[in-house]
TORSEVEX-703021 format. One record per residue: x negated, y, z negated of N, C-alpha, C, CB in turn. Coordinates in nm, 4 decimals. Glycine has a CB too. Layout:
<sites>
<site n_xx="X" n_yy="Y" n_zz="Z" ca_xx="X" ca_yy="Y" ca_zz="Z" c_xx="X" c_yy="Y" c_zz="Z" cb_xx="X" cb_yy="Y" cb_zz="Z"/>
...
</sites>
This chain:
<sites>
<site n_xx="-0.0847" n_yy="-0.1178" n_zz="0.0000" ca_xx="0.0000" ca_yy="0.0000" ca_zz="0.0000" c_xx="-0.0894" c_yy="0.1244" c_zz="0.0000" cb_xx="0.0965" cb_yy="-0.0003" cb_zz="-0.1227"/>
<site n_xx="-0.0849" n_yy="0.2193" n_zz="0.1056" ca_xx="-0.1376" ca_yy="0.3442" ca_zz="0.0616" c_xx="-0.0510" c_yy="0.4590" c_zz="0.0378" cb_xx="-0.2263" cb_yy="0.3826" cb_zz="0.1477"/>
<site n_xx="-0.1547" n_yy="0.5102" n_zz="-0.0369" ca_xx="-0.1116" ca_yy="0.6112" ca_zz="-0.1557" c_xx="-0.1110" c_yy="0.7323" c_zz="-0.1167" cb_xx="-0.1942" cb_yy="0.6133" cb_zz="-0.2745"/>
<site n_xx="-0.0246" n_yy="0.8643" n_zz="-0.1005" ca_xx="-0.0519" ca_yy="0.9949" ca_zz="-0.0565" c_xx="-0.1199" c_yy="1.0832" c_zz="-0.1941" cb_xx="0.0966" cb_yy="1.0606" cb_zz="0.0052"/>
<site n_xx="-0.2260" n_yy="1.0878" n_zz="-0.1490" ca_xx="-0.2505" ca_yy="1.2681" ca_zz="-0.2269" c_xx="-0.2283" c_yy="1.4236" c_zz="-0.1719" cb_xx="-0.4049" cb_yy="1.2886" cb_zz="-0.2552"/>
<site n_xx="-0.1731" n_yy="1.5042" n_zz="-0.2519" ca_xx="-0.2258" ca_yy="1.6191" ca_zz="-0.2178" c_xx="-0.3157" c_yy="1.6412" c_zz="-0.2528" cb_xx="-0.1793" cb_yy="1.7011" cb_zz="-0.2330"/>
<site n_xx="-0.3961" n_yy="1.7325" n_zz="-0.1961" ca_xx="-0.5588" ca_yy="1.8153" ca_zz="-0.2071" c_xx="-0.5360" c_yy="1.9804" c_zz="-0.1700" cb_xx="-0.6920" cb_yy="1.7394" cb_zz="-0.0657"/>
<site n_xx="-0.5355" n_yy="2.0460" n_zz="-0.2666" ca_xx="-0.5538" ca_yy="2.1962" ca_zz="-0.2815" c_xx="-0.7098" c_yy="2.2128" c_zz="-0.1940" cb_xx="-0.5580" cb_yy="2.2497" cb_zz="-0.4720"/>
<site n_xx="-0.6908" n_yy="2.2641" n_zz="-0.0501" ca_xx="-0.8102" ca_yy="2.3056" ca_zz="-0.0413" c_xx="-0.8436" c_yy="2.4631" c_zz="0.0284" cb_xx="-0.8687" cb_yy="2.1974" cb_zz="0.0274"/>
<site n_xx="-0.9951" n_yy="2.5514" n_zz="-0.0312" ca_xx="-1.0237" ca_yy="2.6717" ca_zz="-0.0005" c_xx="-0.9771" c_yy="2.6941" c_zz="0.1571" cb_xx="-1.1716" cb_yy="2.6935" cb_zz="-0.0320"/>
<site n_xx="-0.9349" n_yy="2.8064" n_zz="0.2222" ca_xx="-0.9146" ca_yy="2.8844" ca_zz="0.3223" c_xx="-1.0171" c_yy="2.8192" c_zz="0.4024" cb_xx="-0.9221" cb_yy="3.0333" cb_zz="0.2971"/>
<site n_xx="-1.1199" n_yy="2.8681" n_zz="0.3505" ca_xx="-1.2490" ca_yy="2.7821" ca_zz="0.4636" c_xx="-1.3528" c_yy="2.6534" c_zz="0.4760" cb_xx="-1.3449" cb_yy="2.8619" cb_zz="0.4762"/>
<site n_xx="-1.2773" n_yy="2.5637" n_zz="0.3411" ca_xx="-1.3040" ca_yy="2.4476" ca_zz="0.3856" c_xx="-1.1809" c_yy="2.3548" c_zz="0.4981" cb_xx="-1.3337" cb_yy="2.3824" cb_zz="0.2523"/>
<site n_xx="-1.0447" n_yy="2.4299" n_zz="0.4567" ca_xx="-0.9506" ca_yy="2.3500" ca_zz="0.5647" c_xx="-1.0207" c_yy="2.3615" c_zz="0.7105" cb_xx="-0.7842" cb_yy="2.4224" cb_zz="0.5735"/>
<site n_xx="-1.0494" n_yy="2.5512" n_zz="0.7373" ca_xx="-1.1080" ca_yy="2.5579" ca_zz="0.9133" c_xx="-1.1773" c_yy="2.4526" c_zz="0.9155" cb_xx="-1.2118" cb_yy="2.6889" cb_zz="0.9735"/>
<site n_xx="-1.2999" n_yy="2.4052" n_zz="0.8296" ca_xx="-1.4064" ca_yy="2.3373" ca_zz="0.8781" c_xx="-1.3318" c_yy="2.1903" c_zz="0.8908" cb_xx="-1.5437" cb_yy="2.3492" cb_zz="0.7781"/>
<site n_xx="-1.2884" n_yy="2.1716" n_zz="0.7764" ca_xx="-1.2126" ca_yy="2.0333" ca_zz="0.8022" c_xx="-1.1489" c_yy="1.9608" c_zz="0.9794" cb_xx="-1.0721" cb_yy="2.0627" cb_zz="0.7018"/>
<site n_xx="-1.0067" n_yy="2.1346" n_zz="0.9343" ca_xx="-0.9913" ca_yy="2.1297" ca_zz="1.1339" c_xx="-1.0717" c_yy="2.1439" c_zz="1.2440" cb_xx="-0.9195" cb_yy="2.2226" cb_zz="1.1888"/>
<site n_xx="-1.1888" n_yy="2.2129" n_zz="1.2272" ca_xx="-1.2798" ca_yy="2.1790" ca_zz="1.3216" c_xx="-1.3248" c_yy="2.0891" c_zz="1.2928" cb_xx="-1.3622" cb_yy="2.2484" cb_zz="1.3521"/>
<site n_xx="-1.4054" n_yy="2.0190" n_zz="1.2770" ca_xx="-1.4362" ca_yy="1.8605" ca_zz="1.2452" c_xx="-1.3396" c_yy="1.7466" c_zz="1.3242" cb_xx="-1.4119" cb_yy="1.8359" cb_zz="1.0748"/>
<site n_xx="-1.2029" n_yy="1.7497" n_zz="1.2400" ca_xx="-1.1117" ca_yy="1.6739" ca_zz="1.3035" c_xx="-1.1129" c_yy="1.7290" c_zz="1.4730" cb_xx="-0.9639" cb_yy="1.6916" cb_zz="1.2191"/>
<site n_xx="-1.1164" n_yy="1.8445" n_zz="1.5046" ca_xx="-1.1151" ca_yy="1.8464" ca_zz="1.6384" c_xx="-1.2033" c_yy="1.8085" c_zz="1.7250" cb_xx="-1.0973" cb_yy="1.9373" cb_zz="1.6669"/>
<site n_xx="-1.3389" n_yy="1.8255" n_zz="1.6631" ca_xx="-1.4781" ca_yy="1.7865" ca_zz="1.7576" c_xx="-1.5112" c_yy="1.6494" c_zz="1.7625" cb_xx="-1.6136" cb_yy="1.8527" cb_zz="1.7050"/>
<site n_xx="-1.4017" n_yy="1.6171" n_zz="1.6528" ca_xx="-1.4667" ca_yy="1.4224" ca_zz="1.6910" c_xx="-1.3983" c_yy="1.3569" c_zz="1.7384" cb_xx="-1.5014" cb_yy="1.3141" cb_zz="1.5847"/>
<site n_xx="-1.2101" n_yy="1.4347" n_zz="1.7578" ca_xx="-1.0928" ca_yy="1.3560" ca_zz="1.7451" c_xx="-1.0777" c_yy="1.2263" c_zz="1.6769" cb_xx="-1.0561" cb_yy="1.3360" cb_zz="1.8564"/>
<site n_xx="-1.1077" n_yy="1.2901" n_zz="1.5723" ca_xx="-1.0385" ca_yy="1.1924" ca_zz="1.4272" c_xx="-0.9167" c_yy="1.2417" c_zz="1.3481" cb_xx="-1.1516" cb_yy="1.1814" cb_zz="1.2983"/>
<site n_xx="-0.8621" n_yy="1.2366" n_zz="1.3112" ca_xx="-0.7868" ca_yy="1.2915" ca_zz="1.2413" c_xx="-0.8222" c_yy="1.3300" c_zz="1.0610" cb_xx="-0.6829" cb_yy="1.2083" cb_zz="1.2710"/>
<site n_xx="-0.7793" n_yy="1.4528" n_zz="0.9860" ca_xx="-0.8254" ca_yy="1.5055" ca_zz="0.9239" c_xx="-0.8200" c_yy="1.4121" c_zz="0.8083" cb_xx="-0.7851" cb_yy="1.6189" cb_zz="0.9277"/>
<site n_xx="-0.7392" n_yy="1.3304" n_zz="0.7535" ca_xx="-0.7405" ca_yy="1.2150" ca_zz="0.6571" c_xx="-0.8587" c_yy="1.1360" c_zz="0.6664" cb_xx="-0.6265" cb_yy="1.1257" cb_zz="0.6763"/>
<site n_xx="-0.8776" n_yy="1.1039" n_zz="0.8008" ca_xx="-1.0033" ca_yy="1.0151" ca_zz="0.8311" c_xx="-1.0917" c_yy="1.0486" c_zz="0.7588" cb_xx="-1.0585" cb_yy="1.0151" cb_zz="0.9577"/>
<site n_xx="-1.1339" n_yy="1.1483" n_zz="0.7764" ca_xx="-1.2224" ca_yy="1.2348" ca_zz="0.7473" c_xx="-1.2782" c_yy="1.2616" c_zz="0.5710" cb_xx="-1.1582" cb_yy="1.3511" cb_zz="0.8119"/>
<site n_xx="-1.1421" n_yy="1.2539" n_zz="0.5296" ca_xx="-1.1577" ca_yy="1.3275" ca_zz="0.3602" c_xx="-1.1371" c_yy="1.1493" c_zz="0.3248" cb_xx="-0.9867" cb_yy="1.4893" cb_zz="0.2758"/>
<site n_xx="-1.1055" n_yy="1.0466" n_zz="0.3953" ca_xx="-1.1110" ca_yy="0.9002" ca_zz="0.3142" c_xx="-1.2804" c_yy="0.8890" c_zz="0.3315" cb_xx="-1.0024" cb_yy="0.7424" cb_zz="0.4029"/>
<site n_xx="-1.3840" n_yy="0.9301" n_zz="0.4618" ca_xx="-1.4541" ca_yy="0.8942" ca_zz="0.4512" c_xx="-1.5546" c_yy="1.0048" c_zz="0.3505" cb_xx="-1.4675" cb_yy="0.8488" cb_zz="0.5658"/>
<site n_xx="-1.5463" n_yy="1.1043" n_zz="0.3493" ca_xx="-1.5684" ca_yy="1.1877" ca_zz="0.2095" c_xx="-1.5807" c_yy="1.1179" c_zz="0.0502" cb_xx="-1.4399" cb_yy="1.2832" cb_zz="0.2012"/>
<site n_xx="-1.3962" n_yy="1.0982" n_zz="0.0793" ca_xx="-1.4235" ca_yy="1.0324" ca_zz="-0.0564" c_xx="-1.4624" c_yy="0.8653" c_zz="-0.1276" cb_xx="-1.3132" cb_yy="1.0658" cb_zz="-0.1065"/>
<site n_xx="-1.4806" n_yy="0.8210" n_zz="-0.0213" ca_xx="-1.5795" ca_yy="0.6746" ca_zz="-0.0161" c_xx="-1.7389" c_yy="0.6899" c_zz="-0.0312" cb_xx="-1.5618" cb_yy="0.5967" cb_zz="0.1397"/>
<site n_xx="-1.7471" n_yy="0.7995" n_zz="0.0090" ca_xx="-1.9068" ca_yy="0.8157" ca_zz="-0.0132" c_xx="-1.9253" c_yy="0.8760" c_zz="-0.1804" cb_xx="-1.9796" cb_yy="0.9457" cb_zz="0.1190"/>
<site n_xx="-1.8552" n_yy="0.9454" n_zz="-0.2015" ca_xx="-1.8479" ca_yy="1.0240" ca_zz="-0.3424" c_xx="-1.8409" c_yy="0.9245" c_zz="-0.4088" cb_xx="-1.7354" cb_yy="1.1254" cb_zz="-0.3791"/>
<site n_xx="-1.7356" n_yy="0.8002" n_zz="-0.4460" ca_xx="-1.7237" ca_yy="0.6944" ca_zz="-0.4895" c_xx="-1.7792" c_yy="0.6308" c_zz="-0.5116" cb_xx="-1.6845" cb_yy="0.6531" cb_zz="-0.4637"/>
<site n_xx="-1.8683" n_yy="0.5632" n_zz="-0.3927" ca_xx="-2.0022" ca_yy="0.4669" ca_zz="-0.4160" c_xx="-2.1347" c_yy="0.5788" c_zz="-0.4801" cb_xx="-2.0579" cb_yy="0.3836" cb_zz="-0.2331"/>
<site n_xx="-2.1378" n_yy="0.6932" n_zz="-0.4533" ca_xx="-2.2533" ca_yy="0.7498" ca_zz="-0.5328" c_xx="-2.2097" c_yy="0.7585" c_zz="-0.6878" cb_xx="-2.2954" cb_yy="0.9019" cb_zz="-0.4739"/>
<site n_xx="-2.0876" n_yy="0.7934" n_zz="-0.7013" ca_xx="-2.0315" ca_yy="0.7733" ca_zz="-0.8648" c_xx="-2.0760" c_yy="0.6904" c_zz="-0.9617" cb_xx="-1.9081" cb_yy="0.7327" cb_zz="-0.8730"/>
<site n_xx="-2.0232" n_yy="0.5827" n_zz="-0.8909" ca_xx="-1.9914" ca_yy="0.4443" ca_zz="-0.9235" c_xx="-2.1204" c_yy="0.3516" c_zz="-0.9045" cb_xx="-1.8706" cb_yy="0.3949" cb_zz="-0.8310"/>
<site n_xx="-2.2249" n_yy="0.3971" n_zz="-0.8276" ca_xx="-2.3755" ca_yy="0.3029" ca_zz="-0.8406" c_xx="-2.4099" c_yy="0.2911" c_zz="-0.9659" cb_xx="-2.5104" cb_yy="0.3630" cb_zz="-0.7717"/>
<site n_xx="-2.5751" n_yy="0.2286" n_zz="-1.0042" ca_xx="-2.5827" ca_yy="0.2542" ca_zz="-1.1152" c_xx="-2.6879" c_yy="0.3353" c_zz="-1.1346" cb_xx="-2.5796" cb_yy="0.1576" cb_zz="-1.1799"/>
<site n_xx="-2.6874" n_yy="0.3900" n_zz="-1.2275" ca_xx="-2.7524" ca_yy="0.4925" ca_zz="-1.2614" c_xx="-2.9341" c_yy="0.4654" c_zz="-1.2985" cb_xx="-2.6636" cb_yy="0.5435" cb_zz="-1.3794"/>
<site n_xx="-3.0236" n_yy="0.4772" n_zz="-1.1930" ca_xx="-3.1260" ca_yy="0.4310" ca_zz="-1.2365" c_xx="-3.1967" c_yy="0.4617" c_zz="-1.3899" cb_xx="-3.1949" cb_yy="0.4619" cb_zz="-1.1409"/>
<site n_xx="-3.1972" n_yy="0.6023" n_zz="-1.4304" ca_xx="-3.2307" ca_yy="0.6463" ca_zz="-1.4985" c_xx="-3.1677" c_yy="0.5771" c_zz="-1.6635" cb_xx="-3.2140" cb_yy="0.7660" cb_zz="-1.4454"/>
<site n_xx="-3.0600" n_yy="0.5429" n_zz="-1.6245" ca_xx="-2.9885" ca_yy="0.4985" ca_zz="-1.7653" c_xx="-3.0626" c_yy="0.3483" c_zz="-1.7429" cb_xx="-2.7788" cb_yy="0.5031" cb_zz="-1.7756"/>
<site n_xx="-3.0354" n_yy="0.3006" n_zz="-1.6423" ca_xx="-3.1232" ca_yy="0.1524" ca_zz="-1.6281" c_xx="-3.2669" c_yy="0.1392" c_zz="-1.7581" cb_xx="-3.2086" cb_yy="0.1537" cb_zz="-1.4324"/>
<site n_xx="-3.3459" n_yy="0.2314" n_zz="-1.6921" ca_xx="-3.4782" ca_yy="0.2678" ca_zz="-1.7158" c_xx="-3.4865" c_yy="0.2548" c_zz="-1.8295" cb_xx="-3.5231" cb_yy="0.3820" cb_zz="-1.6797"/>
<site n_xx="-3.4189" n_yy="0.3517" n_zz="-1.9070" ca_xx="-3.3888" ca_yy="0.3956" ca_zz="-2.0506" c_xx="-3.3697" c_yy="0.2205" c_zz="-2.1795" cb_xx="-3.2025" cb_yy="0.5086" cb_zz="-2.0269"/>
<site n_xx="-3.2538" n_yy="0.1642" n_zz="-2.0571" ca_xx="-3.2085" ca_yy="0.0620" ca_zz="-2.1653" c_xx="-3.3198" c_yy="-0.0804" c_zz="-2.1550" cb_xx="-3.0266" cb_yy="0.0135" cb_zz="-2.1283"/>
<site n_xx="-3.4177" n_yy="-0.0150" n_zz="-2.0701" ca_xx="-3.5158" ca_yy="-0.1333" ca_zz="-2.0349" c_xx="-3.5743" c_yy="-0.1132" c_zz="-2.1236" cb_xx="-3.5970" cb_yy="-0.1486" cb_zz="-1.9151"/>
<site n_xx="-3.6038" n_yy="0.0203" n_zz="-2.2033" ca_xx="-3.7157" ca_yy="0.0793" ca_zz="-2.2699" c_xx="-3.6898" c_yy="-0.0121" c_zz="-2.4141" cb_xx="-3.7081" cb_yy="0.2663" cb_zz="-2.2804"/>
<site n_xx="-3.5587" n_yy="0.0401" n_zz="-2.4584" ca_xx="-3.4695" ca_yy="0.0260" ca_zz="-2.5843" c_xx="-3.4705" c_yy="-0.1380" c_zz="-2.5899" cb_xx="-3.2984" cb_yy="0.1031" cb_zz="-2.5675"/>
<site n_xx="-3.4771" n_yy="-0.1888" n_zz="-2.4862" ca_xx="-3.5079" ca_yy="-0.3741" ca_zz="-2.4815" c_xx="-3.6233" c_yy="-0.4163" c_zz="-2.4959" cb_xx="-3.4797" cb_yy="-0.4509" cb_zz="-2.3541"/>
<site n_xx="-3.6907" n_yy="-0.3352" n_zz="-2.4832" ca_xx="-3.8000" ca_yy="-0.3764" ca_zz="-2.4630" c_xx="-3.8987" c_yy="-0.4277" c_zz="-2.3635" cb_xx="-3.7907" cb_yy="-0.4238" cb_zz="-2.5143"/>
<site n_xx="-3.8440" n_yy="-0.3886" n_zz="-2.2355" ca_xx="-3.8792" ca_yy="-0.4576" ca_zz="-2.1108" c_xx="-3.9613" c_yy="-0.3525" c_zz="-2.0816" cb_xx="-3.7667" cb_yy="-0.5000" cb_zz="-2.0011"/>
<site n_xx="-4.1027" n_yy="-0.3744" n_zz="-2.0865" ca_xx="-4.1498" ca_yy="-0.2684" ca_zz="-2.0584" c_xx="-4.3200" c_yy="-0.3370" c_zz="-1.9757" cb_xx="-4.1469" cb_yy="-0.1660" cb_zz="-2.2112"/>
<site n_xx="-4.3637" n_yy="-0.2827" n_zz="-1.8973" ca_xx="-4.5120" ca_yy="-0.3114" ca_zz="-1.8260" c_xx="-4.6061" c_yy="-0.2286" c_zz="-1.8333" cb_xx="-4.5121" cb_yy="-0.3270" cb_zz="-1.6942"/>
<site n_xx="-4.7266" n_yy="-0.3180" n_zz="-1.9114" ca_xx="-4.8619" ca_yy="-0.2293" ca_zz="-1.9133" c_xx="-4.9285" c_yy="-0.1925" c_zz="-1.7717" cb_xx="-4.9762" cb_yy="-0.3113" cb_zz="-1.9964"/>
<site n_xx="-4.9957" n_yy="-0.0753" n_zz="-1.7958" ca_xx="-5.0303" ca_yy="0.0121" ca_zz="-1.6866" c_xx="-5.1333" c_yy="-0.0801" c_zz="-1.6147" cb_xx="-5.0897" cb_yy="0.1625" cb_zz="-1.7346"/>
<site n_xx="-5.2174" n_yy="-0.1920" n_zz="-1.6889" ca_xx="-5.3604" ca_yy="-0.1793" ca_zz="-1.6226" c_xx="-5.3384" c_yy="-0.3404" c_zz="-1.6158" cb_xx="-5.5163" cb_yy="-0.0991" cb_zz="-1.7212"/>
<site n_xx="-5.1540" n_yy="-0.4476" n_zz="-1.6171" ca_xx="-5.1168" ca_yy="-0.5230" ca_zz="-1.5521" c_xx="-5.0880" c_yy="-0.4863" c_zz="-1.4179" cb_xx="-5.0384" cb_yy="-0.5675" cb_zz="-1.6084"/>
<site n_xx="-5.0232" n_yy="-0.3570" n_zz="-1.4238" ca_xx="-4.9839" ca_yy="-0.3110" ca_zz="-1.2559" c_xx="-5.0896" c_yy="-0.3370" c_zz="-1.2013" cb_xx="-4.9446" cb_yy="-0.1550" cb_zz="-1.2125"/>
<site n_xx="-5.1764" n_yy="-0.2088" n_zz="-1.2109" ca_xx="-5.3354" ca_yy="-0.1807" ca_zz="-1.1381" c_xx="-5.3646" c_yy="-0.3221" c_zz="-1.0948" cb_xx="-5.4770" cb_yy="-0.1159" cb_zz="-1.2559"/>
<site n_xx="-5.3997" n_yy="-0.4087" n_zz="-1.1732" ca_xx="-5.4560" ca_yy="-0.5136" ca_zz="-1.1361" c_xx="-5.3385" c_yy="-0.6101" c_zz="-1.0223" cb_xx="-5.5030" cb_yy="-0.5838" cb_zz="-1.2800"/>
<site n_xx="-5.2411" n_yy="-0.5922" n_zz="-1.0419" ca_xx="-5.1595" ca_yy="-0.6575" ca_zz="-0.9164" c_xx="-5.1546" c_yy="-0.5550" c_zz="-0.8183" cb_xx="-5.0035" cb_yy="-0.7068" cb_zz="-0.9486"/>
<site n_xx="-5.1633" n_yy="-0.4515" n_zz="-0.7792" ca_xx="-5.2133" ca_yy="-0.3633" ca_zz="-0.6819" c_xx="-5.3110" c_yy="-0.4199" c_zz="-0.6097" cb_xx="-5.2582" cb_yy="-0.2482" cb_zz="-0.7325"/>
<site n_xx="-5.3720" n_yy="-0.4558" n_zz="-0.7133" ca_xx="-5.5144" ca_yy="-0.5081" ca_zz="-0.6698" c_xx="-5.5321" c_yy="-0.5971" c_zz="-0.5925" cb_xx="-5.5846" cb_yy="-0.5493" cb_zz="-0.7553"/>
<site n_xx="-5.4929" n_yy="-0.7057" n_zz="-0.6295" ca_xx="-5.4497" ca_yy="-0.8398" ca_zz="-0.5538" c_xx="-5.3297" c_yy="-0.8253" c_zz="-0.4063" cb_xx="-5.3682" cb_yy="-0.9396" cb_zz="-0.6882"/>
<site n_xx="-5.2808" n_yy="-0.7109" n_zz="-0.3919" ca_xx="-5.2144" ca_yy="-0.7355" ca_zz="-0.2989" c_xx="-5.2833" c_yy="-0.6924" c_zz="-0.1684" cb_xx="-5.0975" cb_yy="-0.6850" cb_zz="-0.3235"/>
<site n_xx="-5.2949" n_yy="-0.7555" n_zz="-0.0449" ca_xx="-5.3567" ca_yy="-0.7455" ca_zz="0.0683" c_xx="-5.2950" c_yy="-0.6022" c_zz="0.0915" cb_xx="-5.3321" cb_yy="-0.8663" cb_zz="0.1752"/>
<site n_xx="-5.4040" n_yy="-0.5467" n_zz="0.2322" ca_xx="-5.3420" ca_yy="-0.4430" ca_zz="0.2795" c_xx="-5.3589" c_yy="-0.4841" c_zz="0.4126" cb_xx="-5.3894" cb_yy="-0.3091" cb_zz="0.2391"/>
<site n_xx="-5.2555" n_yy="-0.3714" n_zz="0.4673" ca_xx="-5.2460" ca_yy="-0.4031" ca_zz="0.5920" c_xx="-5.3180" c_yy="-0.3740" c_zz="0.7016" cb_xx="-5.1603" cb_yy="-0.3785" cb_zz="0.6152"/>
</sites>
């Protein structure tokens, strides 16, 4: 089932909107579903930084001069 929203939008984001919809011939829904699918998945990823954090608080953590040394070992190209 899809769902209608309204969307309050500025004077001059609608022009751009309608231009858009006109230069690609898509229609203007198209447009703000694919908007808001992208907003969504950037929302909704996960957050590296909080990742990072709870690795810390776990304890998952790697010494500097284990890296270096697997640097080391890896061929170059």
């Amino acid at each position: 089932m899809t769902a209608v929203v309204s969307l309050p939008l500025e004077p001059e984001q609608f022009k751009r909107l309608q231009h858009l919809a006109q230069m690609t011939r898509r229609d203007q829904a198209w447009h703000l579903r694919q908007a808001l699918n992208r907003y969504l998945e950037q929302q909704t990823a996960p957050d590296p930084v909080e990742e990072g954090l709870a690795d810390v608080r776990a304890g998952r953590l790697l010494d500097l001069s284990d890296i270096e040394a697997k640097w080391r070992q890896t061929p170059t190209c």
